[in-house]
Every structure is written in C-alpha cells, then in structure tokens.
C-alpha positions as CSV (number, residue, x, y, z in Angstrom):
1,X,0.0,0.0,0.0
2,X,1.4,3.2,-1.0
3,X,2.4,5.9,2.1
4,X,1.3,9.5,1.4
5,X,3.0,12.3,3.3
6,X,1.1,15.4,4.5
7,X,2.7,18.4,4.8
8,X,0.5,21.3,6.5
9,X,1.3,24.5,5.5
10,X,-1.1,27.2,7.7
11,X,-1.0,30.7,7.0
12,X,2.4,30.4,5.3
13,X,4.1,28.3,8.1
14,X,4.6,24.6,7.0
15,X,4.6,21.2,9.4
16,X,6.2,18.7,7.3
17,X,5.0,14.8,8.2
18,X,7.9,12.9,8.8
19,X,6.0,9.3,9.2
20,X,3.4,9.1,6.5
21,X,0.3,6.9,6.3
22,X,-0.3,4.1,4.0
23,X,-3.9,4.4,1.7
24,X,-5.0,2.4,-0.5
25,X,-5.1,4.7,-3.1
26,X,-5.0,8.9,-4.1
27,X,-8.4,9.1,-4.1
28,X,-8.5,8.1,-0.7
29,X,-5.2,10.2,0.5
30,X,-7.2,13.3,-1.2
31,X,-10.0,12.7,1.5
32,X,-7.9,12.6,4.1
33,X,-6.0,15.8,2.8
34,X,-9.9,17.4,2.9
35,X,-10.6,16.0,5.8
36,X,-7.1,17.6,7.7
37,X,-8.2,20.9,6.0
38,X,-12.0,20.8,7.9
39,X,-9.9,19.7,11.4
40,X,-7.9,22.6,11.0
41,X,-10.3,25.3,9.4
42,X,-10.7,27.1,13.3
43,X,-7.1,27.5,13.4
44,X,-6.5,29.2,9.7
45,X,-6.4,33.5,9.4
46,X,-4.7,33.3,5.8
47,X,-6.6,30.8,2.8
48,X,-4.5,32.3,0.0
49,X,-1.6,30.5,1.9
50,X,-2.7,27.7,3.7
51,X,-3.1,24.1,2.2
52,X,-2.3,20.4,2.4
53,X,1.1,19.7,-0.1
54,X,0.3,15.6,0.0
55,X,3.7,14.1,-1.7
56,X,4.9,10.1,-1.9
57,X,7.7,8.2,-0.7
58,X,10.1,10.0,-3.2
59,X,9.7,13.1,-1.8
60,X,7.7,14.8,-5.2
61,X,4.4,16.6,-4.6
62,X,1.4,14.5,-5.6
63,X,-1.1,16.8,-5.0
64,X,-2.4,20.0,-3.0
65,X,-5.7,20.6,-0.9
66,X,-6.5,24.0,-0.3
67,X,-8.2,25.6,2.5
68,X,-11.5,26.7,1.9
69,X,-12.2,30.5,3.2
70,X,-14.7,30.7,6.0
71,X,-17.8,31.8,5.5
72,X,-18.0,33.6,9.2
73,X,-14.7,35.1,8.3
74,X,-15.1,38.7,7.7
C-alpha cells in the first residue's frame, strides 16, 4: 500500500509529516488531505496560503488541498 505524506502549510508556516500513512489509493489520501483541512479550518487567518502539499515516498508533490475561506470570516 502506498504511504502519502502530508505536509500542512497554515498561514504560510509549514509542518512537514515525517511518518506518513499508508492508503490504498490517491483518491482516498485526497480525502484525508480534505478532511485535515476541515480539522484545521478554526485554526487558519490566511486561505491564500494555507493548504495540504500531499507528496509520496520520493519526496515529489502529488497533489495539494487547499483551504477553503470561511464563511464567518469577515
């Protein structure tokens, strides 16, 4: 099973994930990329620059997962 890595990067500061977790498949890392993004959606001040950076085993970006601009957010 392939190990996606995802690397959190809030309001231009990045938290790189040094372990990784196995899925089954990208569509199912990209859920769990969404899903990080809802968990963390209190915390964010800055969408423009704030997203998930998912990348494999080698290192190289699969895919990002944006943050979604709250709607209370004024």
């Amino acid at each position: 099973m392939p190990k996606y890595f995802f690397n959190i990067v809030l309001d231009g500061q990045s938290t790189l994930d040094g372990l990784g977790q196995p899925f089954p498949d990208e569509i199912t890392a990209r859920a769990h990329a969404r899903h990080l993004t809802l968990l963390l959606a209190d915390r964010c001040r800055d969408p423009m620059n704030s997203f998930v950076a998912v990348s494999g085993m080698d290192g190289r970006l699969i895919f990002k997962v944006a943050f979604q601009p709250s709607e209370t957010q004024t």
